[in-house]
ZATORDREN-515035 format. One line per 3 residues: number of its first residue (from 1); their letters; for each residue x, y, z of C-alpha. Coordinates in pm, 1 decimal, decimal comma, padded with zeros to 6 digits. Example, Ala and Ser with C-alpha at 12.3 -4.5 7.8 and 13.67 -1.06 7.14 Angstrom:
2
1) as) 01230,0:-00450,0:00780,0; 01367,0:-00106,0:00714,0 $
***
This chain:
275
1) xxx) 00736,1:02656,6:-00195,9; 00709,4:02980,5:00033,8; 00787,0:03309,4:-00171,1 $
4) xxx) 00940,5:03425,6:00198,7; 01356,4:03355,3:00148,3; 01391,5:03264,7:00509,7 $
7) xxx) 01151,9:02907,9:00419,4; 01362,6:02817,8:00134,4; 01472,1:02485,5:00208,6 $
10) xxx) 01863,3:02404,4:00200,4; 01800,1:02100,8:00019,0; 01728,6:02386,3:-00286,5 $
13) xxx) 02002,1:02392,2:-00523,2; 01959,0:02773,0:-00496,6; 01980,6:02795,7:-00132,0 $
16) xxx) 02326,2:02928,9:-00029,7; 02492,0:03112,4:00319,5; 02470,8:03519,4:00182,5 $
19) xxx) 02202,0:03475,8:-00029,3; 01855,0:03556,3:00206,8; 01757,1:03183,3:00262,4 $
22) xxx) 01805,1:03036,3:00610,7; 01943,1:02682,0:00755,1; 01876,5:02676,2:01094,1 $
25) xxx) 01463,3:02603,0:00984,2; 01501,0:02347,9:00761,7; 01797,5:02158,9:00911,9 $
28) xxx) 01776,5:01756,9:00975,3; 01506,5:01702,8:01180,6; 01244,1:01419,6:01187,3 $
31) xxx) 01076,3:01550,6:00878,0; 01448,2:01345,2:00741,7; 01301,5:01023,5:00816,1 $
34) xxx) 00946,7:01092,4:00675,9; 00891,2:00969,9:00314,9; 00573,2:00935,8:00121,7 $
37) xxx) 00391,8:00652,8:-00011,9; 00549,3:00503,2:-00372,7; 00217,8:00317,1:-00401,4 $
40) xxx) -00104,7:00326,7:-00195,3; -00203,2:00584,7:00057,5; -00030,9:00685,1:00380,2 $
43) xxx) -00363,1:00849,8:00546,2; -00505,2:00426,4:00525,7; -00243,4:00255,4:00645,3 $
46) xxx) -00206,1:00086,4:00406,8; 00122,2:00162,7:00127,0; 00430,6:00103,1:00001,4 $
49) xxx) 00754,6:00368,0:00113,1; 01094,8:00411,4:00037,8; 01230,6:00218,3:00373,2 $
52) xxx) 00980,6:-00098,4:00269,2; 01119,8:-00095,1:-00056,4; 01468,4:-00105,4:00092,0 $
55) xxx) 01428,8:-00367,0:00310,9; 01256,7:-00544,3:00106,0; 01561,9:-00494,1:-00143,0 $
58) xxx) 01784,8:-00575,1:00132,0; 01653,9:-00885,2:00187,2; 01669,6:-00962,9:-00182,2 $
61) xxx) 02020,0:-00837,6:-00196,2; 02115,9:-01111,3:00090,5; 01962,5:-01436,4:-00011,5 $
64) xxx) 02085,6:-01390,9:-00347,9; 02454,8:-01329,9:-00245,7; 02429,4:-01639,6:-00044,0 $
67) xxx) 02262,5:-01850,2:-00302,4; 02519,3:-01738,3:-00588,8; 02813,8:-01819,3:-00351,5 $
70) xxx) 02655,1:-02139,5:-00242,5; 02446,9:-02315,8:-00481,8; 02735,0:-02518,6:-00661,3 $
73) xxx) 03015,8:-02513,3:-00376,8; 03323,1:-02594,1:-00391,9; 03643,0:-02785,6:-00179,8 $
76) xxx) 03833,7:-02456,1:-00355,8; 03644,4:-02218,2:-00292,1; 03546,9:-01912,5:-00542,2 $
79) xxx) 03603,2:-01576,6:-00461,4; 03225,9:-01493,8:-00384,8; 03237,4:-01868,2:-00219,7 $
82) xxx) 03541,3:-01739,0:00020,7; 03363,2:-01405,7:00133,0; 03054,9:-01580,7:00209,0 $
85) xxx) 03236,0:-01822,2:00394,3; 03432,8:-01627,7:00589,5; 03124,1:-01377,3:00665,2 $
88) xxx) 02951,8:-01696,9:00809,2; 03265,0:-01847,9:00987,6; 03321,7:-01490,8:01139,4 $
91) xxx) 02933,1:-01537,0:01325,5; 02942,2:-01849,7:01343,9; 03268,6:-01919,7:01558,0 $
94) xxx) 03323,8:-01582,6:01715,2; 02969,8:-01519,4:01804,3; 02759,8:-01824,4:01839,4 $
97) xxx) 03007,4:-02052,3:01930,3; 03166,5:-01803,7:02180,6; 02840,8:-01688,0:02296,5 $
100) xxx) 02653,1:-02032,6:02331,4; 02902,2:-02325,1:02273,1; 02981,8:-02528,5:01978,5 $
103) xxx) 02710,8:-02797,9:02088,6; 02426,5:-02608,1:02163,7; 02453,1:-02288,3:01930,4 $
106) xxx) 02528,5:-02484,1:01572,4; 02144,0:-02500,2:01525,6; 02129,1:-02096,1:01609,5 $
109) xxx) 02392,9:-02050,1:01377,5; 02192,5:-01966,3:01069,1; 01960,7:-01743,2:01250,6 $
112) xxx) 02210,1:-01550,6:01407,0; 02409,7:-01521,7:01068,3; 02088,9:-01411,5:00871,0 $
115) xxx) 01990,0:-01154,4:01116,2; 02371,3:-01004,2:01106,7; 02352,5:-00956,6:00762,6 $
118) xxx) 01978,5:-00847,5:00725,3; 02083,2:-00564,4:01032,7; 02390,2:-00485,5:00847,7 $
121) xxx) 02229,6:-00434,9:00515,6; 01975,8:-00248,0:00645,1; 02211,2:-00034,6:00792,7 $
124) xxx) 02461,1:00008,3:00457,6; 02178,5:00160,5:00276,1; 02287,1:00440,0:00453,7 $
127) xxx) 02602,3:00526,6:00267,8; 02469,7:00378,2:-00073,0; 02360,6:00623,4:-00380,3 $
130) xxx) 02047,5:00684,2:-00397,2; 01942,4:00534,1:-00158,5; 02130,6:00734,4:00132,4 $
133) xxx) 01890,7:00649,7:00419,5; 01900,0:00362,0:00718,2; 01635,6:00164,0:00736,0 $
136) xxx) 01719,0:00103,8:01083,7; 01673,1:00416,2:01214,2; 01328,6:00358,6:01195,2 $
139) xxx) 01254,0:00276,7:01512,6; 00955,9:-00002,8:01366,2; 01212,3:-00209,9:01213,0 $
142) xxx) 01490,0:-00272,0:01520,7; 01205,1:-00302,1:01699,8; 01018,4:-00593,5:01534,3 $
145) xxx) 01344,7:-00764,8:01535,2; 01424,8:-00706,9:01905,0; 01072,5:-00872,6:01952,6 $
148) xxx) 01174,9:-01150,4:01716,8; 01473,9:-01221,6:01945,9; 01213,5:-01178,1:02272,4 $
151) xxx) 00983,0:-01403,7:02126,0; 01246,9:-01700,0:02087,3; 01426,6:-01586,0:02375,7 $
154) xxx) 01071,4:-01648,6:02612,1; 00973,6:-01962,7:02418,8; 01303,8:-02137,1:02450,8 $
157) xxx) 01337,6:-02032,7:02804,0; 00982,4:-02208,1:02849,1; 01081,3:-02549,2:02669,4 $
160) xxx) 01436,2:-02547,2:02841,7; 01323,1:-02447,9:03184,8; 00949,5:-02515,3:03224,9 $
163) xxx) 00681,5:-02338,8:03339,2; 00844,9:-02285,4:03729,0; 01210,8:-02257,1:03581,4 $
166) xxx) 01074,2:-01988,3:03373,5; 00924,2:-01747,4:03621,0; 01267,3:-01802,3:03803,8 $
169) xxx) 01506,8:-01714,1:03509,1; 01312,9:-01405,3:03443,9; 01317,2:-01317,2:03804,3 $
172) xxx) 01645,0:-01429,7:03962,0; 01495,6:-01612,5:04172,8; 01765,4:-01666,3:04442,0 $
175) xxx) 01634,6:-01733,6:04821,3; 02016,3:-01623,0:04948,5; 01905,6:-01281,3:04865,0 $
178) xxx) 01699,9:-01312,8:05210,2; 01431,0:-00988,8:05298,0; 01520,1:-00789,3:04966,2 $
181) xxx) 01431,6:-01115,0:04762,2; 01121,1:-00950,1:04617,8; 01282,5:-00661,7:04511,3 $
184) xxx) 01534,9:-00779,9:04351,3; 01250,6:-01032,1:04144,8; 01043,7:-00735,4:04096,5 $
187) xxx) 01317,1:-00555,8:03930,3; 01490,9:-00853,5:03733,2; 01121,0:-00948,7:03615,3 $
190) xxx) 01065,2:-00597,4:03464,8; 01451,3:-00561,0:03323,1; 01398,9:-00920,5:03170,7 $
193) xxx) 01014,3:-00881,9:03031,6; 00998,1:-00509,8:02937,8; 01387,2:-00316,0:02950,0 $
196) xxx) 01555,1:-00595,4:02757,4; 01348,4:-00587,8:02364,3; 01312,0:-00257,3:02435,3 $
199) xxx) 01684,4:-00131,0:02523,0; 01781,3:-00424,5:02212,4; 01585,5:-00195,2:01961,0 $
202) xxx) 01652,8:00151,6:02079,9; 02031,6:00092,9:02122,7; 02069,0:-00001,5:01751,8 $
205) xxx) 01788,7:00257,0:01620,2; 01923,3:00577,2:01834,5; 02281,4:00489,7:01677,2 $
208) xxx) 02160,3:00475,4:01309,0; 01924,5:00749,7:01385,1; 02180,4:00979,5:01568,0 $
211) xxx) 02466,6:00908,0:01258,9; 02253,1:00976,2:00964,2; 02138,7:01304,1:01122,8 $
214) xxx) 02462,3:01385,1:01145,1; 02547,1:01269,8:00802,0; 02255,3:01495,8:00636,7 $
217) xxx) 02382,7:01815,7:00846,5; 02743,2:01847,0:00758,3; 02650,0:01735,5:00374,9 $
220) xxx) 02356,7:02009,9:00352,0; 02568,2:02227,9:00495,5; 02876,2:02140,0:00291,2 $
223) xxx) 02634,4:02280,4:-00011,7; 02481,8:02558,3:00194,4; 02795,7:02748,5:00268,4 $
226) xxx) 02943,4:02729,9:-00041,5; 02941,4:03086,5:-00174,2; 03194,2:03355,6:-00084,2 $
229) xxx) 03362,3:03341,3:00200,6; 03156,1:03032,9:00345,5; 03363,0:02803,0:00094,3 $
232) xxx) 03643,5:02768,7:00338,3; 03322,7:02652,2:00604,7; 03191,8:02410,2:00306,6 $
235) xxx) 03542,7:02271,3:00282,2; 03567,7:02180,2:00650,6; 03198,6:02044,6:00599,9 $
238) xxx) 03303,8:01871,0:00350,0; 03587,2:01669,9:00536,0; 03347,2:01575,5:00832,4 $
241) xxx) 03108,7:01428,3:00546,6; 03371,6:01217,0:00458,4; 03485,6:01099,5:00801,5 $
244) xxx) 03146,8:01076,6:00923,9; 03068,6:00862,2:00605,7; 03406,9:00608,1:00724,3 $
247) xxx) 03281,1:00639,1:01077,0; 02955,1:00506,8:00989,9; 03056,0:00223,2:00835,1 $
250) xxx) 03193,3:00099,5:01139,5; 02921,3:00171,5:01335,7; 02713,5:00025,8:01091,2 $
253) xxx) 02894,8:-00303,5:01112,5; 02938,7:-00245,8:01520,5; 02581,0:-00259,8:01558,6 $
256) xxx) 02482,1:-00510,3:01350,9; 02725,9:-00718,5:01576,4; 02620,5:-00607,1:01925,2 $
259) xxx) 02248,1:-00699,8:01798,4; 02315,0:-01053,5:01768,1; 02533,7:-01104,1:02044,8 $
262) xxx) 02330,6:-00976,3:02258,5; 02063,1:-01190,4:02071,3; 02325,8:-01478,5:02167,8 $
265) xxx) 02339,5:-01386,4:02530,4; 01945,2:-01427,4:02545,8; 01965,6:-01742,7:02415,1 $
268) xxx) 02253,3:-01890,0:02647,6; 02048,8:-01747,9:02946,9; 01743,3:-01929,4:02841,3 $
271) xxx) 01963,1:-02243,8:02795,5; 02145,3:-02188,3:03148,7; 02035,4:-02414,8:03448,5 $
274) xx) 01922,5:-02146,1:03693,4; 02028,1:-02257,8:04082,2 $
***
């Protein structure tokens, strides 16, 4: 660590308003979402980081919730039996089913539920001990799923529509349009092959991103003013760590939500008979 006060980081226990060291240097920036390797080496490509393991523990966390609560089921349900019902009920009728239709969207149903809960866990691990970070709001993860969703979205539109009906989907193809028919194609073909995975990941990364920046800032700073007069600051710190913490577990659950709905819209479009 720098023997200059000013570079004494306001993560340091020592680090206090009055007492020489600064904030405004080492406040949340980018170098928050930067971990290194737990195993191999970062400079290779190839290792092992906090956000893997999380998402790795995620994942973990949700197939064995679902397997307790549903490997011996039962016509009265348990307790964990009832929240895992009513977790996949809640998708299943007021997204897929609303989104898609009954007929057509009970064979997306557990795709769409096990993305919503792999998003939303990915997400909680932002107000969790320890752990304290989104996975999500690194951008690599929203956007492999976003191309997950694209990927489906562009095969299904190809085995629903066919080679012509897909090049008119993507394009809104409509001959009504007249003289500014290939505009409007030029632009729906780059909204629908290029804007749409990438607007799918950045809307759910910038919102995870944006709220744990703002998380680390007022909790830092809760600790960083506390010393004379600055306790009365830390106080008022304090309470917007603790709203921002009950705000972001809306959000948290918000996004998760709009991710697969739009995911749902995708899929109804590619299903849709275009005219």
């Amino acid at each position: 660590m720098s023997a200059d006060p000013t570079q004494v980081l306001a993560f340091d226990t020592n680090c206090h308003l009055f007492d020489g060291c600064g904030f405004a240097e080492v406040s949340p920036g980018l170098h928050s979402f930067l971990f290194q390797p737990l195993w191999g080496d970062g400079d290779s490509n190839l290792y092992f980081n906090k956000t893997m393991l999380l998402a790795l523990l995620g994942s973990v966390i949700i197939i064995g919730f679902f397997w307790a609560a549903f490997r011996r089921p039962q016509v009265v349900p348990g307790k964990l039996q009832m929240v895992a019902e009513a977790g996949y009920d809640f998708i299943r009728r007021g997204v897929v089913y609303e989104t898609i239709g009954k007929k057509e969207g009970e064979k997306y149903v557990p795709f769409v539920v096990s993305l919503f809960f792999f998003v939303w866990m990915l997400n909680l691990w932002s107000i969790i001990p320890i752990a304290q970070f989104p996975v999500t709001s690194i951008i690599s993860y929203p956007l492999v799923l976003a191309l997950v969703v694209y990927v489906t979205w562009v095969v299904l539109t190809f085995k629903r529509q066919g080679f012509v009906g897909f090049w008119k989907n993507v394009t809104g193809y409509d001959k009504s349009l007249g003289p500014v028919l290939p505009l409007a194609m030029l632009i729906e073909l780059f909204s629908n092959l290029l804007i749409r995975p990438f607007t799918h990941a950045v809307r759910l990364f910038a919102n995870m991103f944006a709220g744990h920046t703002l998380l680390l800032l007022f909790t830092i700073a809760s600790w960083y003013m506390l010393n004379g007069i600055g306790i009365a600051y830390a106080g008022v710190s304090f309470v917007m760590v603790v709203v921002m913490t009950a705000f972001e577990l809306f959000i948290q659950a918000l996004q998760a939500y709009v991710f697969v709905l739009l995911t749902c819209t995708y899929i109804q479009g590619a299903m849709a008979e275009h005219h």
